[in-house]
PyMOL commands that place a pseudoatom at each C-alpha (Angstrom):
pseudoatom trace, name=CA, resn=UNK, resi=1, chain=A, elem=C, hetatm=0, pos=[-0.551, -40.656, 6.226]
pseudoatom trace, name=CA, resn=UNK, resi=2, chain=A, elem=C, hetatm=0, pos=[2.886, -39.732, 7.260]
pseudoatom trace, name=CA, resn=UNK, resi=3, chain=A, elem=C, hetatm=0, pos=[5.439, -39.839, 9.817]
pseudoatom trace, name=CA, resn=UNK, resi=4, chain=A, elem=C, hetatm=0, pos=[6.814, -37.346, 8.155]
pseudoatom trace, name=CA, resn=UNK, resi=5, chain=A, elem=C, hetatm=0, pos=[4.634, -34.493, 5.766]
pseudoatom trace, name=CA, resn=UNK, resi=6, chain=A, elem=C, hetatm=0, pos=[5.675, -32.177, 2.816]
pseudoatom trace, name=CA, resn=UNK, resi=7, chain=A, elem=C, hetatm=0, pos=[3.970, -29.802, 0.728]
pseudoatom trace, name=CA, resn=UNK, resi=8, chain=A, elem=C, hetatm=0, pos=[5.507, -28.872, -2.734]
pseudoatom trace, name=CA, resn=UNK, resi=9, chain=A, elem=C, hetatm=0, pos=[4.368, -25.766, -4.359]
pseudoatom trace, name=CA, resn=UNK, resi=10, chain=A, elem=C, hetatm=0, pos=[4.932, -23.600, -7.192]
pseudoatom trace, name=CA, resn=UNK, resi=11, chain=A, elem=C, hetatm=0, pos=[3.268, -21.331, -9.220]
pseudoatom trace, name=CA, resn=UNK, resi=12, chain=A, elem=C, hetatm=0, pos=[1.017, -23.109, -12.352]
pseudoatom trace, name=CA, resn=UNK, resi=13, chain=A, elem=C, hetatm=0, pos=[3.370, -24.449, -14.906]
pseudoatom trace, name=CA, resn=UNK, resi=14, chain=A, elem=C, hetatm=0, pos=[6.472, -25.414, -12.554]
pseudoatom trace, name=CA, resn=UNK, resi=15, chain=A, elem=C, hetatm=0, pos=[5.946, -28.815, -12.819]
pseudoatom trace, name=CA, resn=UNK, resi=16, chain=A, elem=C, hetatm=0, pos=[4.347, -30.007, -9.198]
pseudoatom trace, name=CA, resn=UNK, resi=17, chain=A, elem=C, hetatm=0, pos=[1.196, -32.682, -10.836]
pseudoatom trace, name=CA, resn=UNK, resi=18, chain=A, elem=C, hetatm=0, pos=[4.273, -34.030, -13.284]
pseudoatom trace, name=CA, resn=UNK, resi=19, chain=A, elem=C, hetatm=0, pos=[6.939, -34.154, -10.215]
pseudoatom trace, name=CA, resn=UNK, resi=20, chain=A, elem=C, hetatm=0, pos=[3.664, -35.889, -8.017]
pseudoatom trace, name=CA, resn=UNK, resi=21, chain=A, elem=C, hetatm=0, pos=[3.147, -38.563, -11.054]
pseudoatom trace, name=CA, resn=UNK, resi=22, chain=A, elem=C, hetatm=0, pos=[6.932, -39.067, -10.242]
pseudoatom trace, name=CA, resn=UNK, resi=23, chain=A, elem=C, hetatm=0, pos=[7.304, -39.685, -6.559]
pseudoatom trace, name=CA, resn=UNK, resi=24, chain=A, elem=C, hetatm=0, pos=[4.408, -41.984, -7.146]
pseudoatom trace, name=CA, resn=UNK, resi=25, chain=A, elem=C, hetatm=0, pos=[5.755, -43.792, -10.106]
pseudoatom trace, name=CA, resn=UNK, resi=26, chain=A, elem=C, hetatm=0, pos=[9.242, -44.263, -7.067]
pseudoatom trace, name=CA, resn=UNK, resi=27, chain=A, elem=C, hetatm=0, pos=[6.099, -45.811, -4.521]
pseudoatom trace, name=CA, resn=UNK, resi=28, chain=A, elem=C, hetatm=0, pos=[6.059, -42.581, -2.541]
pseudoatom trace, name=CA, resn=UNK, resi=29, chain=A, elem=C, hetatm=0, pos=[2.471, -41.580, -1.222]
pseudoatom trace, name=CA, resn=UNK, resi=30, chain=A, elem=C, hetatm=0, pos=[1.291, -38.248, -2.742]
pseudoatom trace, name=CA, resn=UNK, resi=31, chain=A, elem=C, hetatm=0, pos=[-1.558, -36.165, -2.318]
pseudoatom trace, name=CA, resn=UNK, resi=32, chain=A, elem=C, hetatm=0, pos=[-2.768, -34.573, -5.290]
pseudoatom trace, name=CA, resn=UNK, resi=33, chain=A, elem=C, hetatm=0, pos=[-4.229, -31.279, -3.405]
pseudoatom trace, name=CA, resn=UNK, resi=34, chain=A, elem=C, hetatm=0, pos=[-5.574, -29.608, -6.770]
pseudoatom trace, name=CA, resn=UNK, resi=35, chain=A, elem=C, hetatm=0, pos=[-7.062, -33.152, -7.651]
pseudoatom trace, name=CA, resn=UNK, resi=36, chain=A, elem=C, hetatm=0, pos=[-8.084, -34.854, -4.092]
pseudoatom trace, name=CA, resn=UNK, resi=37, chain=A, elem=C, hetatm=0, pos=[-8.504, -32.037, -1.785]
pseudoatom trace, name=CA, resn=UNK, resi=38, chain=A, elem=C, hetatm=0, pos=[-9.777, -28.798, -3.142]
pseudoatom trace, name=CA, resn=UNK, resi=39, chain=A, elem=C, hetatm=0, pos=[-12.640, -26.842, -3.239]
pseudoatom trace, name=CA, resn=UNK, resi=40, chain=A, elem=C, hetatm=0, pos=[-13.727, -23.115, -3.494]
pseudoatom trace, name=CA, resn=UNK, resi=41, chain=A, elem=C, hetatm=0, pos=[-14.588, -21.320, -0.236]
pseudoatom trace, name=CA, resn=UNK, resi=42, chain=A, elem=C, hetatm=0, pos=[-14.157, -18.215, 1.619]
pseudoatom trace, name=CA, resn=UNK, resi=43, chain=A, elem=C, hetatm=0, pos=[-10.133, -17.924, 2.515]
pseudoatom trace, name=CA, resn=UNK, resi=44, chain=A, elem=C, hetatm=0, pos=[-10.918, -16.822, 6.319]
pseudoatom trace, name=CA, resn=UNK, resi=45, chain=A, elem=C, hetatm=0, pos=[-13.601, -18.861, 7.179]
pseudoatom trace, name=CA, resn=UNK, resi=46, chain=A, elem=C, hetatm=0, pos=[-13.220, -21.906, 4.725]
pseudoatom trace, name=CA, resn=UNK, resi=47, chain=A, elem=C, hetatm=0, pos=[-16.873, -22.067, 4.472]
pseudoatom trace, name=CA, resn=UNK, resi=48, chain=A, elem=C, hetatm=0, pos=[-17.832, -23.045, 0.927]
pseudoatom trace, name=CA, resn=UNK, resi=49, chain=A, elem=C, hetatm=0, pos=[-18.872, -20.241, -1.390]
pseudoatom trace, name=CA, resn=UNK, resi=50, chain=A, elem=C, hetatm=0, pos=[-20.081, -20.086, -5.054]
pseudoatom trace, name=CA, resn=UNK, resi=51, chain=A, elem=C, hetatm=0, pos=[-18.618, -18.711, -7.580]
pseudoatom trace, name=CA, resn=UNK, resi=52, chain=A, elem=C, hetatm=0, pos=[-19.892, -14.855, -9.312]
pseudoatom trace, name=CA, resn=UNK, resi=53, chain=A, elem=C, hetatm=0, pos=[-21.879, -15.399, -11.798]
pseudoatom trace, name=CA, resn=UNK, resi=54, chain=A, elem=C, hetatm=0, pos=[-21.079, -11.638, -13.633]
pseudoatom trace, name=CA, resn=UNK, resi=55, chain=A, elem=C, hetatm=0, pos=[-17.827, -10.915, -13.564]
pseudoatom trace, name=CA, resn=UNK, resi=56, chain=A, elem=C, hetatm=0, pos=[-15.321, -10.580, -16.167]
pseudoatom trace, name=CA, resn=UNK, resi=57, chain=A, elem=C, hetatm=0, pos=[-12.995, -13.247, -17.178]
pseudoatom trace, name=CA, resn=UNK, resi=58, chain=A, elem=C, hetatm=0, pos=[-9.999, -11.496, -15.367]
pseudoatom trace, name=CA, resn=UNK, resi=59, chain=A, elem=C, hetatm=0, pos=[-12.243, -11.215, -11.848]
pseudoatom trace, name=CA, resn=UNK, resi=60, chain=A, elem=C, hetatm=0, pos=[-13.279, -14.821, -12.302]
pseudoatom trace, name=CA, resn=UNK, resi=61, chain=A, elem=C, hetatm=0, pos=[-9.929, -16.310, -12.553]
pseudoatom trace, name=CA, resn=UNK, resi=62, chain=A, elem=C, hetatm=0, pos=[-8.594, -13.799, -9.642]
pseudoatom trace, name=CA, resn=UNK, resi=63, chain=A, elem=C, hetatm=0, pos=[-11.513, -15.414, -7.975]
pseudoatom trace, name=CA, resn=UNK, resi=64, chain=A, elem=C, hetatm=0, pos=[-10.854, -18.736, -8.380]
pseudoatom trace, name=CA, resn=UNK, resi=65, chain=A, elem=C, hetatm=0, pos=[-7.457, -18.499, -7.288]
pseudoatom trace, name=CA, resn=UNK, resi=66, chain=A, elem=C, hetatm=0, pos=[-8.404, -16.428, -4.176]
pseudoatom trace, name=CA, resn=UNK, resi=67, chain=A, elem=C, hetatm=0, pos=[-10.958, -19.145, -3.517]
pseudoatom trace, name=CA, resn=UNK, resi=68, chain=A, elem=C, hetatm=0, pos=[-9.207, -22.302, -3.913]
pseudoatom trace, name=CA, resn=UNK, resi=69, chain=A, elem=C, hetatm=0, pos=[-8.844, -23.953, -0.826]
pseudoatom trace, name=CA, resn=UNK, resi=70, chain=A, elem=C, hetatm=0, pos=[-8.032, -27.423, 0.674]
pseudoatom trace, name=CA, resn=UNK, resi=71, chain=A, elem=C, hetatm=0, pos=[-10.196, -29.591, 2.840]
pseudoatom trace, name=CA, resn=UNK, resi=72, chain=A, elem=C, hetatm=0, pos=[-8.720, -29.183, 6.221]
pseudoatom trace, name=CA, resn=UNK, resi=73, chain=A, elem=C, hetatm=0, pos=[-9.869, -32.102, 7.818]
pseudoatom trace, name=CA, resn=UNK, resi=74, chain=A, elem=C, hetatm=0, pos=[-8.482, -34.057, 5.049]
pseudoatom trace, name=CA, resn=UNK, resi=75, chain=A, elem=C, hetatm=0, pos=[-5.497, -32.152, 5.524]
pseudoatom trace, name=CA, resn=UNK, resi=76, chain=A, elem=C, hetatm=0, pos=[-5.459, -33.273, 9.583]
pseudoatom trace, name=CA, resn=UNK, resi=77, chain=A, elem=C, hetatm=0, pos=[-6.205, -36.615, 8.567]
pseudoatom trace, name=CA, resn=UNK, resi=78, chain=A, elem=C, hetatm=0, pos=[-3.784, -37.436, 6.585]
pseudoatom trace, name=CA, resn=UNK, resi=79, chain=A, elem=C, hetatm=0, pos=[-1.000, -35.899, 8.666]
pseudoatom trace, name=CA, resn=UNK, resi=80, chain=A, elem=C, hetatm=0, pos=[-1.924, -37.612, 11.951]
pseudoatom trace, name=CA, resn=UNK, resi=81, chain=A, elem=C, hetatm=0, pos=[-1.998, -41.124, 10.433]
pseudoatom trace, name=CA, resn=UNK, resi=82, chain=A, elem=C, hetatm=0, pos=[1.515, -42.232, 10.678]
pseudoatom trace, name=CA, resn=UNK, resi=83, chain=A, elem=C, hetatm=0, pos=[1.075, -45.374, 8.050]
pseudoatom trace, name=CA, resn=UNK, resi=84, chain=A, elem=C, hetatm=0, pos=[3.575, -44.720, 5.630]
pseudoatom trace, name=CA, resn=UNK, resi=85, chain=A, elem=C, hetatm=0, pos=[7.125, -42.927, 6.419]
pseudoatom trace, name=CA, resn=UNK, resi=86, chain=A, elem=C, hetatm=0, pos=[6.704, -39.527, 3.918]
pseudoatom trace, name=CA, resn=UNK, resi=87, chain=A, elem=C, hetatm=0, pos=[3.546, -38.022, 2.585]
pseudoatom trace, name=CA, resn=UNK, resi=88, chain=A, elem=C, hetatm=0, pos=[3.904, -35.348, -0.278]
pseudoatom trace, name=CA, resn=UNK, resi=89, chain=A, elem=C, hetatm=0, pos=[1.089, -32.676, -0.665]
pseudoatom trace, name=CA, resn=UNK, resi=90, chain=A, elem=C, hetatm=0, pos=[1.568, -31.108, -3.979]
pseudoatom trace, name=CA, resn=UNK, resi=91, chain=A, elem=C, hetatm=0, pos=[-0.600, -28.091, -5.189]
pseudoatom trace, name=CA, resn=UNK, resi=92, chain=A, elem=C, hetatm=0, pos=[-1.410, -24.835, -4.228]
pseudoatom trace, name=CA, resn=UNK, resi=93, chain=A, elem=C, hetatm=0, pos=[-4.202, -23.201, -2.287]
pseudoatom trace, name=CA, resn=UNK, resi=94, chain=A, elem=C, hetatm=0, pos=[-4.402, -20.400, -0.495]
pseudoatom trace, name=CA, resn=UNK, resi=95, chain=A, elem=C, hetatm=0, pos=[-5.586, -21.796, 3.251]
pseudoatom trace, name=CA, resn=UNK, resi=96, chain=A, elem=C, hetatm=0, pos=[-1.814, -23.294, 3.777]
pseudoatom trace, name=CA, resn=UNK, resi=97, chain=A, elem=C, hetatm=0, pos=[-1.297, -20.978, 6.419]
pseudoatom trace, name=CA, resn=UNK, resi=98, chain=A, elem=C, hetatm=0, pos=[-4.000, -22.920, 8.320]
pseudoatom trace, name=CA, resn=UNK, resi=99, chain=A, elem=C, hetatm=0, pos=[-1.856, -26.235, 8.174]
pseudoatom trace, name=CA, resn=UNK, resi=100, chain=A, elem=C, hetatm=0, pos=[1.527, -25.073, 7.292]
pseudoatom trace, name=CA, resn=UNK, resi=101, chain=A, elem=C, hetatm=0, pos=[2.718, -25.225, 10.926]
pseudoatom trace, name=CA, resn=UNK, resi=102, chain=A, elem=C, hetatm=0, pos=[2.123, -29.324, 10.920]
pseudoatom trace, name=CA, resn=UNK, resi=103, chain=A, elem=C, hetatm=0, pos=[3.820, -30.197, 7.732]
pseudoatom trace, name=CA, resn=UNK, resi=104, chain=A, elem=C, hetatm=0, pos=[7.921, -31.466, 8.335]
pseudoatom trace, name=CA, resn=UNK, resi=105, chain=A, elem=C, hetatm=0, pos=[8.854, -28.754, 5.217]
pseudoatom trace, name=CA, resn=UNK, resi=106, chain=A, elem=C, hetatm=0, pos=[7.999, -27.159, 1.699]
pseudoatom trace, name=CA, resn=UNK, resi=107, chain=A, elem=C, hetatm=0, pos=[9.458, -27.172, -0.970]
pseudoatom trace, name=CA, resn=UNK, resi=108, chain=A, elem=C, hetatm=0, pos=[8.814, -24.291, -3.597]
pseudoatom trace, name=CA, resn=UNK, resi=109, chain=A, elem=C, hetatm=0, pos=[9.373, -25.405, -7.451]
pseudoatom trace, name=CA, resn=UNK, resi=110, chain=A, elem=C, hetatm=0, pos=[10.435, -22.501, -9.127]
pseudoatom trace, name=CA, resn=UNK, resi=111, chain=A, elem=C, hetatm=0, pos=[11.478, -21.743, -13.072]
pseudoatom trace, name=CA, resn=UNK, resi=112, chain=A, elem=C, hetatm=0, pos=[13.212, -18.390, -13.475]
pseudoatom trace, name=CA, resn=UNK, resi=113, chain=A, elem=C, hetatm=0, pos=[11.797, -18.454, -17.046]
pseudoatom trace, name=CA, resn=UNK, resi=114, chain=A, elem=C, hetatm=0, pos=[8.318, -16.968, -17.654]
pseudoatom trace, name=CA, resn=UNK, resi=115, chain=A, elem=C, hetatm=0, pos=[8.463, -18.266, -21.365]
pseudoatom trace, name=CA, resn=UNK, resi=116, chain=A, elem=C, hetatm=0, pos=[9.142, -21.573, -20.212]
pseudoatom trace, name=CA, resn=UNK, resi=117, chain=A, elem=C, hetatm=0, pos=[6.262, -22.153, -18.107]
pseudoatom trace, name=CA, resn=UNK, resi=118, chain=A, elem=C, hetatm=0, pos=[4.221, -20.080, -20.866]
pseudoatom trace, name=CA, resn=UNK, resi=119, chain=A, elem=C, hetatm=0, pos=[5.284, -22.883, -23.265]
pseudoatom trace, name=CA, resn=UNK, resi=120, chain=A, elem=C, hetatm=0, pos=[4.329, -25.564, -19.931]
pseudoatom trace, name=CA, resn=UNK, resi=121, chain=A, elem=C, hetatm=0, pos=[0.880, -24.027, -19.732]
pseudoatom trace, name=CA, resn=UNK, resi=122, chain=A, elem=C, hetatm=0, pos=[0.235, -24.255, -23.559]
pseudoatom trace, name=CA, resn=UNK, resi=123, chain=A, elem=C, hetatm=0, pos=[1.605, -27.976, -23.523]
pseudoatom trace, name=CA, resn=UNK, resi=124, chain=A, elem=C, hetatm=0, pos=[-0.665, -29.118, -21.217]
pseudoatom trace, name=CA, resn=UNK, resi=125, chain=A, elem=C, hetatm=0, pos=[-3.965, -26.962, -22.438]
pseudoatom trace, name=CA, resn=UNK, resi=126, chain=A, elem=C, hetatm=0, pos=[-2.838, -28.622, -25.705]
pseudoatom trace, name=CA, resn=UNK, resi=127, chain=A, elem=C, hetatm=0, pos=[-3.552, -32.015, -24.093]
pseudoatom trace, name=CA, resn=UNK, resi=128, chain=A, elem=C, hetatm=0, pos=[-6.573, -30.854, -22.024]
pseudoatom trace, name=CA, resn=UNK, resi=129, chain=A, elem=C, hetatm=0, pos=[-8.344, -27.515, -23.102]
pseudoatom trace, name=CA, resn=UNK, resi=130, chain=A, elem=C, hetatm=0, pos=[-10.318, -27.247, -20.007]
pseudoatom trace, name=CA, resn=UNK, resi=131, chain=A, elem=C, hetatm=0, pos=[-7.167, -26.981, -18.235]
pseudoatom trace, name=CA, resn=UNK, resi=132, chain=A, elem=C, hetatm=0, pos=[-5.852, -23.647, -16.398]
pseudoatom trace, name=CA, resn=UNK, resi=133, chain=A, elem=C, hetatm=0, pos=[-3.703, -21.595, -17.918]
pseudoatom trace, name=CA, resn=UNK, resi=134, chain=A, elem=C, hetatm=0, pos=[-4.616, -21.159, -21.541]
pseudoatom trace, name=CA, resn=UNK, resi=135, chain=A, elem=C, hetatm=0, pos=[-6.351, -18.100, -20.917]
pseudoatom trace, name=CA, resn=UNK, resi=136, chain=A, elem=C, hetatm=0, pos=[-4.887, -14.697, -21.697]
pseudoatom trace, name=CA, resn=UNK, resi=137, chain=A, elem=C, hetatm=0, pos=[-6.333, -13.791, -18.188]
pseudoatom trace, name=CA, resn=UNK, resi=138, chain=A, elem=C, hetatm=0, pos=[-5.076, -17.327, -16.145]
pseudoatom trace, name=CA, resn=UNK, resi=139, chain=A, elem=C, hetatm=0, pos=[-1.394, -16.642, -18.135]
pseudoatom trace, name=CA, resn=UNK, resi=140, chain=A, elem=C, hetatm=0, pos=[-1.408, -13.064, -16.707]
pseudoatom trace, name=CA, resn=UNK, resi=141, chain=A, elem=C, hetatm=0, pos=[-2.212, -13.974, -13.739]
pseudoatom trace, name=CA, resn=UNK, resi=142, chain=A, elem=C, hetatm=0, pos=[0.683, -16.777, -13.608]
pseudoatom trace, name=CA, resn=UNK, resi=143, chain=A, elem=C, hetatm=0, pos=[2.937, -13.962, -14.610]
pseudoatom trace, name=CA, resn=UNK, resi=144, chain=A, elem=C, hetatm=0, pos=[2.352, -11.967, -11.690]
pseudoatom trace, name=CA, resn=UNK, resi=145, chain=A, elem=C, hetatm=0, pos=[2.395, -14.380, -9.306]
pseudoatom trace, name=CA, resn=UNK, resi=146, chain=A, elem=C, hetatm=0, pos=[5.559, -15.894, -10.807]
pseudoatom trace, name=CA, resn=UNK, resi=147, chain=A, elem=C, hetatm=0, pos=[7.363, -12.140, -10.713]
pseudoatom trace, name=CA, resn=UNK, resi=148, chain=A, elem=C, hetatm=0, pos=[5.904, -11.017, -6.662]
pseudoatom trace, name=CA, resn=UNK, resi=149, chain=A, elem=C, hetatm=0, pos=[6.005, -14.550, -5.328]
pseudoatom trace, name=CA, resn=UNK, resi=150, chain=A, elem=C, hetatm=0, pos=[3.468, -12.959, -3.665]
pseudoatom trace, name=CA, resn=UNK, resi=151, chain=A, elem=C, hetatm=0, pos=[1.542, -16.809, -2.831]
pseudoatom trace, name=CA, resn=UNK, resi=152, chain=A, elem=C, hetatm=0, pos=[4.857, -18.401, -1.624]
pseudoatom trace, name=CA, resn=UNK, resi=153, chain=A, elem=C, hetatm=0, pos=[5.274, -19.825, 1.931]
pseudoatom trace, name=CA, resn=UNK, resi=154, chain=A, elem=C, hetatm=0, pos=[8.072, -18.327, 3.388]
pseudoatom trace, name=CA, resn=UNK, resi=155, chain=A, elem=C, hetatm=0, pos=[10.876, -20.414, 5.301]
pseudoatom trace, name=CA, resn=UNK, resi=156, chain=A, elem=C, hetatm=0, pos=[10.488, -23.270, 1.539]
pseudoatom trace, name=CA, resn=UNK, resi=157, chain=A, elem=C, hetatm=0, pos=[13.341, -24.614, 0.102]
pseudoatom trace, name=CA, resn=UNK, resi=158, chain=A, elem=C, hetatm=0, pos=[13.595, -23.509, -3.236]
pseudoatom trace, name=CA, resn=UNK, resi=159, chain=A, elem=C, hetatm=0, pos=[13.928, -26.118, -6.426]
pseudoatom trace, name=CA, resn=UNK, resi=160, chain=A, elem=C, hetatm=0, pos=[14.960, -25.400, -9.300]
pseudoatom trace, name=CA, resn=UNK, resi=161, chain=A, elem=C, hetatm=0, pos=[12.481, -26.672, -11.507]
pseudoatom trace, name=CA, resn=UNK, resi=162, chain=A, elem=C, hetatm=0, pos=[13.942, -26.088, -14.862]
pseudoatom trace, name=CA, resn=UNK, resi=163, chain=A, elem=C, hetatm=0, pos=[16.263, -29.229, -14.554]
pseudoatom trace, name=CA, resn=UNK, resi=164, chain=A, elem=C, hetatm=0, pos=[14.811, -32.246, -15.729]
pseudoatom trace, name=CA, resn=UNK, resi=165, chain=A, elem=C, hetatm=0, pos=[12.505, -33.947, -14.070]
pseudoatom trace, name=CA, resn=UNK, resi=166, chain=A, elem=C, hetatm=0, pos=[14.918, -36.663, -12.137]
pseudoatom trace, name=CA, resn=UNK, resi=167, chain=A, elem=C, hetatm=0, pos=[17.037, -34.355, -11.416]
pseudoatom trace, name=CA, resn=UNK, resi=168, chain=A, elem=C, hetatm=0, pos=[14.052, -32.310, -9.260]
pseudoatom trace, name=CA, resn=UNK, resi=169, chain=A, elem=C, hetatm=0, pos=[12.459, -35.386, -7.453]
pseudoatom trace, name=CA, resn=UNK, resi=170, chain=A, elem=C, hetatm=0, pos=[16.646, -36.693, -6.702]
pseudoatom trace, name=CA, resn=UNK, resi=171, chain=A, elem=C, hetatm=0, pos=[16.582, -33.108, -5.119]
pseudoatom trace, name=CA, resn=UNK, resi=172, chain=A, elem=C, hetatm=0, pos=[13.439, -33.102, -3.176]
pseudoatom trace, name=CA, resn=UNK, resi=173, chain=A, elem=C, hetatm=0, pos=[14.142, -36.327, -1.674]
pseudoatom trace, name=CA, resn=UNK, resi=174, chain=A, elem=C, hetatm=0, pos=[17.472, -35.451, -1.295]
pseudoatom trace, name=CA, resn=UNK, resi=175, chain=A, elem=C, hetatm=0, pos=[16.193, -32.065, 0.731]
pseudoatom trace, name=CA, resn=UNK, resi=176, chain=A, elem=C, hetatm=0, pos=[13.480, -34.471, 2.399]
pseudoatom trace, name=CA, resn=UNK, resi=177, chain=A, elem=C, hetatm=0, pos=[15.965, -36.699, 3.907]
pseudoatom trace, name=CA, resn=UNK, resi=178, chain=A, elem=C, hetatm=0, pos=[17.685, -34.207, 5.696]
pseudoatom trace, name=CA, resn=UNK, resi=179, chain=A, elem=C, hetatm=0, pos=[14.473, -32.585, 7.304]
pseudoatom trace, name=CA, resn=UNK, resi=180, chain=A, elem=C, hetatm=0, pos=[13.470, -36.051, 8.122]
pseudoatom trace, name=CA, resn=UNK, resi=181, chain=A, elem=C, hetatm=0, pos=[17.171, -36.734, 9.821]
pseudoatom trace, name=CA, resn=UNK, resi=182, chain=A, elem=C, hetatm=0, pos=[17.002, -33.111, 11.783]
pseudoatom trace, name=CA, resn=UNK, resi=183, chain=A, elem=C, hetatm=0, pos=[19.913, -31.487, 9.867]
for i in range(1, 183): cmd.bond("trace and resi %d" % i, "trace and resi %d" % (i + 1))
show_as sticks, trace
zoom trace
């Protein structure tokens, strides 16, 4: 739904649903990918798949993070309609490489700190159980990926998502404007 489309990612506990809740609270449109557009299916294909029903806890989550994937022709849909001026995708999922070519940039929220998103992680499970990342397995998990950056896109501008949370949207949209302007 924008003339111009960004994706902001990060590894669980940087911040991108609480930085999303912000651009929308400025009037910004967002799409909340791991609330509006995801769903588990085969990463090559995209056809839907079902989750193992016997595995361990640790090949479940590694499962469901292999297998999280956005709708694409949401995806399309909401890039070629030219409605508003800026569109934010925020969330991860591991098709991006299918639309990644479309979007105007990405932006990469990152915390040096493992301990501090540890402590992010445990805030929110503290609000919502249910929610990933209280897990020994899902907080293992968020350490590796957090150490290899191995689920980055390449070519993102990096945020530092440690400062507070004004300080990290005045930076996106700072980074945003420039993209949008060419520099």
């Amino acid at each position: 739904m924008g003339i111009k489309n960004f994706l902001i990612e990060g590894v669980s506990g940087t911040g991108k649903t609480t930085v999303a809740e912000e651009l929308q609270r400025r009037g910004y449109h967002v799409l909340h990918g791991d609330r509006e557009l995801k769903y588990r299916g085969d990463p090559k294909t995209g056809e839907p798949v079902e989750e193992p029903v016997h595995a361990s806890a640790k090949d479940k989550t590694l499962w469901r993070h292999t297998h999280l994937l956005w709708d694409m022709d949401k995806v399309k849909s909401v890039i070629a309609d030219h409605g508003v001026p800026v569109s934010f995708f925020c969330g991860g999922c591991r098709n991006v490489d299918h639309f990644i070519d479309l979007l105007d940039g990405v932006f990469v929220l990152r915390v040096d700190d493992i301990e501090t998103i540890h402590r992010r992680l445990d805030e929110r499970v503290a609000i919502d159980p249910t929610d990933f990342g209280g897990r020994p397995e899902e907080k293992d998990l968020v350490a590796r990926l957090h150490r290899t950056e191995e689920d980055m896109p390449g070519n993102a501008i990096v945020i530092d998502a440690a400062a507070p949370l004004e300080t990290v949207v005045d930076d996106i949209l700072r980074e945003a404007a420039k993209k949008s302007l060419g520099r």
